[in-house]
DRENKE-132742 format. One line per 2 residues: for each residue x, y, z of C-alpha. Coordinates in nm, 4 decimals. Layout:
DRENKE-132742
X,Y,Z  ... .
***
This chain:
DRENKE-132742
4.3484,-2.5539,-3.8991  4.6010,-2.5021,-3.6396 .
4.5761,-2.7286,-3.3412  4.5987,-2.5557,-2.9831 .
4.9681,-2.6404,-2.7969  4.8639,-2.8238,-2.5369 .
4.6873,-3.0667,-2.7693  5.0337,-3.0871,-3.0435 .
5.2179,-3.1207,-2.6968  5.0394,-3.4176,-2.5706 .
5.0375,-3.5673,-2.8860  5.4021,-3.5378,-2.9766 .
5.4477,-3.6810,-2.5725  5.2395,-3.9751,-2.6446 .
5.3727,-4.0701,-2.9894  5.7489,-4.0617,-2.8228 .
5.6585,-4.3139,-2.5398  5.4366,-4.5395,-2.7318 .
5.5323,-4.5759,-3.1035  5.9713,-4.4629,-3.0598 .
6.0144,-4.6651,-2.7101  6.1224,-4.3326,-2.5395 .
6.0716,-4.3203,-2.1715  5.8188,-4.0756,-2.0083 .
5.9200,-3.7216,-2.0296  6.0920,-3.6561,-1.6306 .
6.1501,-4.0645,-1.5992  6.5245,-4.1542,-1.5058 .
6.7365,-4.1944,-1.8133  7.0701,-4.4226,-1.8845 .
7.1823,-4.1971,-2.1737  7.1619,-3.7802,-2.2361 .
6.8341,-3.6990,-2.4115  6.8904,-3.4254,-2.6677 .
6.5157,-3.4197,-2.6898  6.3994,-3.3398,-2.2913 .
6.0303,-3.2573,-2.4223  5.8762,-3.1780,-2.7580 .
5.9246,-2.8161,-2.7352  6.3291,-2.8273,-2.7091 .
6.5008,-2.6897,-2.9887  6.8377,-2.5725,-3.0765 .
6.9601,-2.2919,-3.2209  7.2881,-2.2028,-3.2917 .
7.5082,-2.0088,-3.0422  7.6616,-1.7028,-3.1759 .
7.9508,-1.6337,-3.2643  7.8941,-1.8975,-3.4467 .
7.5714,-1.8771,-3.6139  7.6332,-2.0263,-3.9766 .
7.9893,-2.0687,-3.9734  8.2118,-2.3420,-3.7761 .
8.4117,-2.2632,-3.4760  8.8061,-2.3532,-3.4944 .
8.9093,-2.6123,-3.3162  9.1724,-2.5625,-2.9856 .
9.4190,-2.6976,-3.1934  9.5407,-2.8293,-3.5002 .
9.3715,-2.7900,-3.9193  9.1012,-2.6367,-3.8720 .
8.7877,-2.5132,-4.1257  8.8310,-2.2401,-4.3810 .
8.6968,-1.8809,-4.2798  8.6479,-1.5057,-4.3553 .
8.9723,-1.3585,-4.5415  9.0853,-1.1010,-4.3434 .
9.0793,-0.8071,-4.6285  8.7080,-0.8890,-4.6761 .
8.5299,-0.9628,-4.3115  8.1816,-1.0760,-4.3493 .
7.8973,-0.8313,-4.2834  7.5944,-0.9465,-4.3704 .
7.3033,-0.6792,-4.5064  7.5575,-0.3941,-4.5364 .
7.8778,-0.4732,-4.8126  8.0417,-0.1514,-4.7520 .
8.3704,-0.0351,-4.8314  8.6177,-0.3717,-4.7527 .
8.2974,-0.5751,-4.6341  8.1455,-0.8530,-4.7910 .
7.7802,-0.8534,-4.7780  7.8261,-1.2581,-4.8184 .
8.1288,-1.5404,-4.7143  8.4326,-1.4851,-4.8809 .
8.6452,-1.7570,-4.7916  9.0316,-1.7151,-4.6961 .
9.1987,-1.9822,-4.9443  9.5107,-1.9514,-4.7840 .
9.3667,-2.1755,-4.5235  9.6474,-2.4889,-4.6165 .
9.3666,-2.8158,-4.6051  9.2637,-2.6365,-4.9560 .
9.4042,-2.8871,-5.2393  9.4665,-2.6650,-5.5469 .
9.1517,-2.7432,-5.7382  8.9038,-2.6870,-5.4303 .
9.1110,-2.3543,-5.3982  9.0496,-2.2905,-5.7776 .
8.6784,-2.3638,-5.7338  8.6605,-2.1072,-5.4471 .
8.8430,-1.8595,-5.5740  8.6044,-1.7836,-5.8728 .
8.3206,-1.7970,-5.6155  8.5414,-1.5784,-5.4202 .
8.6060,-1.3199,-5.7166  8.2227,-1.3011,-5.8507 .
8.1390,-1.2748,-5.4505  8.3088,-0.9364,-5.4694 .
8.1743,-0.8215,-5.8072  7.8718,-0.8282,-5.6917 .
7.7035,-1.1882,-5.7463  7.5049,-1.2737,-5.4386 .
7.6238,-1.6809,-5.4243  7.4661,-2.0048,-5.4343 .
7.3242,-2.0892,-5.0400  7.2094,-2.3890,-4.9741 .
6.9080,-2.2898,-4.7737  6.8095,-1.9916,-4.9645 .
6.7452,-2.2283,-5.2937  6.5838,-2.4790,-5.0851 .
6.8888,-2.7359,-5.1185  6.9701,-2.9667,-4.8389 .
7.2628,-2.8832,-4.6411  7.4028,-3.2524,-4.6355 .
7.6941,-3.3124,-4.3548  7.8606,-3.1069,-4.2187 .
7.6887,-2.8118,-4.3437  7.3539,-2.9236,-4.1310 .
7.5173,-2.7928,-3.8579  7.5638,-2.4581,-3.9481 .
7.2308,-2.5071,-4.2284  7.0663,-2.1989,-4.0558 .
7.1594,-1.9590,-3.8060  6.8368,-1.8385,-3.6830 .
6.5489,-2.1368,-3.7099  6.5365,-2.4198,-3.4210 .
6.6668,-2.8169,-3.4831  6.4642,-2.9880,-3.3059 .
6.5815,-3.3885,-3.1847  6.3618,-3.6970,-3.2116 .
6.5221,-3.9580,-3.0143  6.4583,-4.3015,-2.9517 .
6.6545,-4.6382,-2.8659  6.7195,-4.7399,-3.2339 .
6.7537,-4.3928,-3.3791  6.7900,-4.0276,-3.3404 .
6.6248,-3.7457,-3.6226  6.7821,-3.4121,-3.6618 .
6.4815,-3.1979,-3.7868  6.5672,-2.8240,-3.8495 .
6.2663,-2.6619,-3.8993  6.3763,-2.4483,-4.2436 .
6.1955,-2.6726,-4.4595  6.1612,-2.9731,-4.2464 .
6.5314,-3.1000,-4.3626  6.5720,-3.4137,-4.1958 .
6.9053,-3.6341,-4.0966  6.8451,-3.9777,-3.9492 .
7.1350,-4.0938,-3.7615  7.0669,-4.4719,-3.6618 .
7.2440,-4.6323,-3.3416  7.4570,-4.9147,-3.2839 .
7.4644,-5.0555,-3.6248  7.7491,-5.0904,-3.8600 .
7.7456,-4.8896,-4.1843  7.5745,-5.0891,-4.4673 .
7.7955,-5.2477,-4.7045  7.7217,-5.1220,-5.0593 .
7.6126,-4.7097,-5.0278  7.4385,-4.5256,-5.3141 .
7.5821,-4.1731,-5.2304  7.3093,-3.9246,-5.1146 .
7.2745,-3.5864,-4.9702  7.2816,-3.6526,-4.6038 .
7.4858,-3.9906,-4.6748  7.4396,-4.2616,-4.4241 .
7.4764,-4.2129,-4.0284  7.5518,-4.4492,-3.7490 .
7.5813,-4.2723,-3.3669  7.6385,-4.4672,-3.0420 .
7.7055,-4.3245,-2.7078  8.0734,-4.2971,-2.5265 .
7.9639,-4.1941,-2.1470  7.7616,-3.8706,-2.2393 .
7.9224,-3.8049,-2.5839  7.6947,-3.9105,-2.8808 .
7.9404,-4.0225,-3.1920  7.8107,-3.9614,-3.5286 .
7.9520,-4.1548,-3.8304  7.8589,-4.0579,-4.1574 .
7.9921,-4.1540,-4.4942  7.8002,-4.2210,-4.8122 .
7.7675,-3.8639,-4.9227  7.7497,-3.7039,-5.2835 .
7.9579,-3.4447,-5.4346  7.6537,-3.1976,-5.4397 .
7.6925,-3.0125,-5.1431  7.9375,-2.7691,-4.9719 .
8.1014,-2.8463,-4.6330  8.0008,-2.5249,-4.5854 .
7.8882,-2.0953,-4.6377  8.2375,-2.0043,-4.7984 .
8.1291,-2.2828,-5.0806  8.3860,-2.5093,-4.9638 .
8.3779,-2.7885,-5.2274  8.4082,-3.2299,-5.1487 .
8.3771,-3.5409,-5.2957  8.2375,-3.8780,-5.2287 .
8.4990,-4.0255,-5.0359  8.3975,-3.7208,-4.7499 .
8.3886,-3.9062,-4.4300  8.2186,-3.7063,-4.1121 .
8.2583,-3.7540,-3.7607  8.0663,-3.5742,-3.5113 .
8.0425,-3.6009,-3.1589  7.7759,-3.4091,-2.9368 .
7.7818,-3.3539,-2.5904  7.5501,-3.1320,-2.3669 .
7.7589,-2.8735,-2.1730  7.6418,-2.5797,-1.9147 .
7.3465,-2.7896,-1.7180  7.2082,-2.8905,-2.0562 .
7.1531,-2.5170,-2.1594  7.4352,-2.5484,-2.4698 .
7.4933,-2.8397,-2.7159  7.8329,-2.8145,-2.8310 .
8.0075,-3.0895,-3.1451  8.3251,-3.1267,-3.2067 .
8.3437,-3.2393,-3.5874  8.6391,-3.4030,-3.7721 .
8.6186,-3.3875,-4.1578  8.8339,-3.6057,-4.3880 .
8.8315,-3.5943,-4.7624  9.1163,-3.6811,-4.9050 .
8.9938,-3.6102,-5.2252  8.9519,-3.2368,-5.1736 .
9.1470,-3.1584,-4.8626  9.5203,-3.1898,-4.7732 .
9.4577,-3.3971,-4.4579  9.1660,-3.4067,-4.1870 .
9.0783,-3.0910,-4.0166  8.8436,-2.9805,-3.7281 .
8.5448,-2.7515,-3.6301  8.3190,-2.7072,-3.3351 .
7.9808,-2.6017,-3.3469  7.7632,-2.4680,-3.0481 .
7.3333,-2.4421,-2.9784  7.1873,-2.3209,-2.6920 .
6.8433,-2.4809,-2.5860  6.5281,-2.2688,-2.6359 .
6.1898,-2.3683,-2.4782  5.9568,-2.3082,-2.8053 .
5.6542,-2.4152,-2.9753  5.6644,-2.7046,-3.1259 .
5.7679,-2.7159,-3.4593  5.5934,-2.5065,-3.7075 .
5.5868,-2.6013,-4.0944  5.7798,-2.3713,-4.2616 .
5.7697,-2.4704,-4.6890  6.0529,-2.3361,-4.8619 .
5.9656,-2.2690,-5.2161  6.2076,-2.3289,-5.5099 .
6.3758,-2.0156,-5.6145  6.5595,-2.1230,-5.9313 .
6.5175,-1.7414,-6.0671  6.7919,-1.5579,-6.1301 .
6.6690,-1.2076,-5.9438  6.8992,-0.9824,-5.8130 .
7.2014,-1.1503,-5.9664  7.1694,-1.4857,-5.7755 .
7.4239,-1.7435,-5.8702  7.1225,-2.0156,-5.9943 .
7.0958,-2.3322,-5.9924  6.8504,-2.5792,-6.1454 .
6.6068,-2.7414,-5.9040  6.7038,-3.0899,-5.8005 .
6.5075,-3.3219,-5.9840  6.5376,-3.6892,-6.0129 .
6.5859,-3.8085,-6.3524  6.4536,-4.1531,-6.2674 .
6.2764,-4.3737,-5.9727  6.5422,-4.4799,-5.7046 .
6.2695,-4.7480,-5.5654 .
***
């Protein structure tokens, strides 16, 4: 049964004041709020959509080789109908080049490649930033902690403030994130991650020792959400490089449950993968 708006509305208000501490939506606040009212999402800005911005300056992330420009839906002549990544990009060490370069050459044989979101994968970090172009994030925020929810199969990232980073980490996919505030600037720390996951849609391989930091910051009267993200892995990358990400606010419903079902078929040539499945109880 779906509930009418006004009723998810009140009820997403209420549970915000009274169970996560968060002030009354319009009250005066000490820190941004990524999360003005239930119905904020956002989505992100093009050009970037599902690929990372280069920084002003400086290393910056890998993107489309020039002889083969992304176009989605079309693959004509010189087009890739999917990310082919330019591996001259110098952060590449020579095995994460090797790695991308097969992905690269099957890419443009034909194989439609392994996305995280279209086999139901999560993202982990960065890649949550760019995890879907078109569906809303929406931001639960509250004194003690902030969740990142995108609404493509309710992915979640908790990101918990002013704490330290635990001591012993069991890598994971969204590995473990601290935040605290600088002025208006929320800083993300996040390390703990497994080697599962691709930093992002030109299959862009890590390893545990990846170490994210992001740092978000409303911009234009609150209408755009822009990051600036630093990525260090000195187990796959030369030396630390930068991207930037953008969202612009939209005013929506409130978050609708969209399931995404396994696909671990291999239809249409799809690079497959095998569902992630535990192989024992980590409680």
């Amino acid at each position: 049964m779906r509930l009418p708006s006004e009723f998810l509305l009140a009820s997403v208000t209420t549970f915000a004041v009274l169970i996560l501490g968060l002030p009354a939506l319009g009250a005066d606040r000490a820190l941004p709020s990524f999360a003005s009212s239930p119905i904020t999402a956002w989505v992100p800005s093009r050009p970037a959509g599902d690929n990372f911005l280069p920084p002003s300056r400086g290393p910056g992330p890998v993107a489309d080789d020039p002889a083969h420009p992304y176009a989605p839906n079309q693959g004509t002549a010189g087009q890739a109908a999917f990310h082919v990544g330019d591996l001259s990009n110098p952060i590449l060490k020579p095995w994460a080049k090797e790695q991308m370069k097969k992905s690269n050459d099957e890419v443009l044989a034909g194989k439609i490649p392994f996305t995280a979101r279209e086999r139901c994968w999560p993202g982990g970090v960065p890649d949550f930033d760019i995890y879907e172009r078109d569906r809303p994030v929406f931001w639960i925020q509250s004194p003690r902690e902030i969740v990142m929810v995108n609404e493509h199969d309710a992915q979640l990232r908790h990101i918990w403030l002013n704490v330290p980073h635990s001591t012993k980490l069991k890598p994971s996919w969204y590995g473990e994130s601290v935040g605290h505030f600088e002025g208006d600037t929320l800083v993300v720390d996040t390390i703990g991650l497994n080697d599962k996951t691709f930093v992002d849609n030109y299959r862009t391989p890590h390893t545990t020792q990846l170490h994210v930091i992001e740092r978000f910051r409303l911009m234009d009267g609150g209408k755009l959400l822009h990051v600036d993200i630093r990525v260090d892995d000195p187990g796959a990358f030369n030396m630390p490089w930068n991207a930037v990400q953008e969202w612009k606010r939209r005013e929506t419903s409130p978050i609708t449950e969209l399931i995404c079902a396994e696909n671990s078929a291999g239809y249409f040539n799809y690079d497959v993968r095998p569902v992630p499945t535990a192989t024992h109880p980590d409680f």
